[in-house]
C-alpha positions as CSV (number, residue, x, y, z in Angstrom):
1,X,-39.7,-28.1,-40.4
2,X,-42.4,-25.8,-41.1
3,X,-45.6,-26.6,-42.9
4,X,-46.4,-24.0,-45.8
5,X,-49.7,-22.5,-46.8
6,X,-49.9,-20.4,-50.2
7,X,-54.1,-20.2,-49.4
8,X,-56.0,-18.6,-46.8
9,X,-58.1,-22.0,-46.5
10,X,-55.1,-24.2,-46.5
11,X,-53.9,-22.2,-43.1
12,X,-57.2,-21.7,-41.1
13,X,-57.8,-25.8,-41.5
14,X,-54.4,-26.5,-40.5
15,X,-54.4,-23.9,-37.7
16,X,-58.0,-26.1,-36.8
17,X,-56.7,-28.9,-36.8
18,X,-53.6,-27.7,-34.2
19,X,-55.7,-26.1,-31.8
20,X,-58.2,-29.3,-31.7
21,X,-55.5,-31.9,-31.2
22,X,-53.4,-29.6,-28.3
23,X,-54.1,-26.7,-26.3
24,X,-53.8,-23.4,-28.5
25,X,-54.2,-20.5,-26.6
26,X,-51.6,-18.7,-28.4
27,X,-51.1,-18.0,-32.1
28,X,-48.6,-15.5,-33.1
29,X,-48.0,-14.2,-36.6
30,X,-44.7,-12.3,-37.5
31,X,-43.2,-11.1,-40.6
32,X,-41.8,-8.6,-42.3
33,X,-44.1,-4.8,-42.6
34,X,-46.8,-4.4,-45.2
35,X,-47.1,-8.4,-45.1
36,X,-51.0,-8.5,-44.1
37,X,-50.4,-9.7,-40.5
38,X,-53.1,-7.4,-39.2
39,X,-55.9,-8.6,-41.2
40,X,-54.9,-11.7,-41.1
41,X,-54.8,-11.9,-37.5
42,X,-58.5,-10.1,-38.0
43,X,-59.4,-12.9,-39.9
44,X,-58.3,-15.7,-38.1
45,X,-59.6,-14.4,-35.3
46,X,-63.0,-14.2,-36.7
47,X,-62.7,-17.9,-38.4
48,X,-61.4,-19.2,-34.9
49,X,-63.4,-17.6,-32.8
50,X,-61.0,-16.0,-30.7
51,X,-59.5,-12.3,-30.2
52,X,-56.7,-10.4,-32.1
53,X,-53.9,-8.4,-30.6
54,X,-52.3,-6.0,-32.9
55,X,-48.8,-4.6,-31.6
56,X,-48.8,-1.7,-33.5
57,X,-51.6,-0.9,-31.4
58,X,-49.4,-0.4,-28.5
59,X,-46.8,1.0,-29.7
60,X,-45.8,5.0,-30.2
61,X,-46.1,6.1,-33.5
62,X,-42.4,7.1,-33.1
63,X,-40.8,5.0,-30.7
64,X,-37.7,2.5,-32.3
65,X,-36.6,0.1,-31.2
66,X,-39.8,-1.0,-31.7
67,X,-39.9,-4.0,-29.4
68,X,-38.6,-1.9,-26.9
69,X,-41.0,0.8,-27.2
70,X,-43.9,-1.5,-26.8
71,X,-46.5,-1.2,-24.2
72,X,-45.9,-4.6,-22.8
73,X,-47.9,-4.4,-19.4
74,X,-51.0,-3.1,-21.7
75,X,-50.6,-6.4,-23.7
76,X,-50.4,-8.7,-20.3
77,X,-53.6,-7.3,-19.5
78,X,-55.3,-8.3,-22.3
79,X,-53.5,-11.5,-22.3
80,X,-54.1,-12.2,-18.8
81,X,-58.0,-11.7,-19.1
82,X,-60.5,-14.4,-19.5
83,X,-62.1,-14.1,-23.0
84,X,-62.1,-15.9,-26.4
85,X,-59.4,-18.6,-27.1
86,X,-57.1,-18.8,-28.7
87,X,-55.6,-15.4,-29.0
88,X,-53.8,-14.6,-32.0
89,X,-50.5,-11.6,-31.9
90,X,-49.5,-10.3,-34.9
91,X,-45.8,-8.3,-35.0
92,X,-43.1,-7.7,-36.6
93,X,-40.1,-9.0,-34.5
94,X,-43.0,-11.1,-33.2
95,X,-40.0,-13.5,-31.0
96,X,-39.1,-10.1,-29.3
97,X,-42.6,-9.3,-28.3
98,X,-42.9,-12.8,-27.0
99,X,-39.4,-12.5,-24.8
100,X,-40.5,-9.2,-23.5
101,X,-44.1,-10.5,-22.3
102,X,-42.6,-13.5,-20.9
103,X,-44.7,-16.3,-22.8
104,X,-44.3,-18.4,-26.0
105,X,-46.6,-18.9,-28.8
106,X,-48.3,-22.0,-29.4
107,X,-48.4,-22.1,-33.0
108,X,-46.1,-19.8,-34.6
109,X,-47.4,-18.4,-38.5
110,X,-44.5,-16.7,-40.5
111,X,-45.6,-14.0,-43.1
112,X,-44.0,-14.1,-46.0
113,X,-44.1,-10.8,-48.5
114,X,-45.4,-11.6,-51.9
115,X,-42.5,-10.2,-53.6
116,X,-39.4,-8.8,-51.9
117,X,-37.2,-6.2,-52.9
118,X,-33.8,-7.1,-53.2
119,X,-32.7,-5.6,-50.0
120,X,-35.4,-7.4,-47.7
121,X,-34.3,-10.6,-50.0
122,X,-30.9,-10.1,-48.5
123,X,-32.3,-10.8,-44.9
124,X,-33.3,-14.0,-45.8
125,X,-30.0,-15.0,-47.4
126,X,-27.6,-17.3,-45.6
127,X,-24.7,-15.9,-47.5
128,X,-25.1,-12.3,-47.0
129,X,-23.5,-11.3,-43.6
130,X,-25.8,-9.2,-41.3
131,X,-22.8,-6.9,-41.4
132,X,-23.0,-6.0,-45.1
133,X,-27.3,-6.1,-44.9
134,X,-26.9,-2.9,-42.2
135,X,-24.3,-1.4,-44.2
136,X,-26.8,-1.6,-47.3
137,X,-29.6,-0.1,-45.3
138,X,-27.5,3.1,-44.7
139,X,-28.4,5.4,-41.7
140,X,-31.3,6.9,-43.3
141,X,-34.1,8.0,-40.9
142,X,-36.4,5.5,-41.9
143,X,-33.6,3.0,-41.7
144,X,-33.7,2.5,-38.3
145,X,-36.8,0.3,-37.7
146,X,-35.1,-1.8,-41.1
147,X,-32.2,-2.3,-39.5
148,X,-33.8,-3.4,-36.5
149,X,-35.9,-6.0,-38.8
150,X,-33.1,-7.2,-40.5
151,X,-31.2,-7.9,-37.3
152,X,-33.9,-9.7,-36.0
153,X,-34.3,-11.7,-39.2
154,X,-30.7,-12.1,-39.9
155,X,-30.1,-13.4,-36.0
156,X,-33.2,-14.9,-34.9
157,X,-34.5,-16.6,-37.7
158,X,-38.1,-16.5,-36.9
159,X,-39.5,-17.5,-40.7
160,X,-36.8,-21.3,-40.0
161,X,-38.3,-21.0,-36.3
162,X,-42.3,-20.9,-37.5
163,X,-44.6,-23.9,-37.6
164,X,-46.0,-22.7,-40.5
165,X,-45.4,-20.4,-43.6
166,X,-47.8,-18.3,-45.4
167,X,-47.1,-16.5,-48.5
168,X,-49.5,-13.2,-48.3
169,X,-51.6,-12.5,-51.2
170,X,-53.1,-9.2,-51.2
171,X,-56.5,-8.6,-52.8
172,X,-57.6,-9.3,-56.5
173,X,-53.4,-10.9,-56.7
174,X,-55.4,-14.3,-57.4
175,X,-57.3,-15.6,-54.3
176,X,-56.6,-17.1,-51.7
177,X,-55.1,-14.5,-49.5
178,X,-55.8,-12.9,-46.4
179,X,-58.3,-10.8,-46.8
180,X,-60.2,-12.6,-50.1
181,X,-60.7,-16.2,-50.8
């Protein structure tokens, strides 16, 4: 069962505390878009003293799939080279990422959205069938990297699958988050 963190503090000592009692070369971040993964990541990165890798970076502003139009051999570069430990990957359909480069993370961080709409909320529901989630999304041309989410939420379950939980706060919502506190 995962551990959850509502504050930026609460997370980094936890994430500490992982890394100093096994090896943690690997921290991965997923969660839904517009979550805060990157500067999270950032800031992790800068509390841990490691390195971030942003998949968004390496990735085609107008590729979907999104996993599948991923520059995976740039990331095994980076991930291959010798340099600050541990490395933390930030994605959406993070589990995806990790299949297609071949590794698993060591400590897996789930982003949470501080408020979802009601569609999003219907990925996370047990009783909604993925069927009726895609049919809700439509076929809209920004649908298609939603629908690719919400499969990947609906099938793979990667917020049950995460060590640990964070629920993102965004600046000046009340500390704590990301990117303040």
């Amino acid at each position: 069962m995962a551990v959850h963190c509502e504050e930026y503090q609460s997370l980094l000592q936890l994430l500490r505390e992982r890394c100093r009692n096994r090896p943690c070369r690997l921290i991965g971040i997923d969660g839904a878009m517009q979550t805060g993964k990157s500067p999270l990541a950032e800031r992790l990165a800068a509390d841990l003293s490691g390195q971030a890798i942003h998949c968004d970076d390496h990735h085609p502003p107008t590729g979907y799939p999104y996993v599948a139009e991923l520059d995976i051999e740039a990331m095994r570069v980076i991930l291959s080279a010798p340099g600050p430990s541990p490395v933390i990957i930030d994605a959406i359909c993070l589990l995806g990422v990790l299949d297609r480069l071949a590794c698993t993370a060591d400590c897996l961080v789930y982003v949470f959205p501080q408020d979802l709409c009601a569609i999003e909320n219907d990925w996370f529901e047990d009783e909604i069938p993925l069927e009726q989630v895609l049919r809700d999304l439509g076929s809209d041309s920004g649908g298609a990297l939603d629908r690719e989410i919400a499969t990947y939420t609906k099938t793979r379950r990667p917020q049950d699958l995460a060590d640990v939980t964070f629920r993102w706060r965004p600046m000046g919502a009340g500390g704590g988050g990301a990117v303040d506190g």
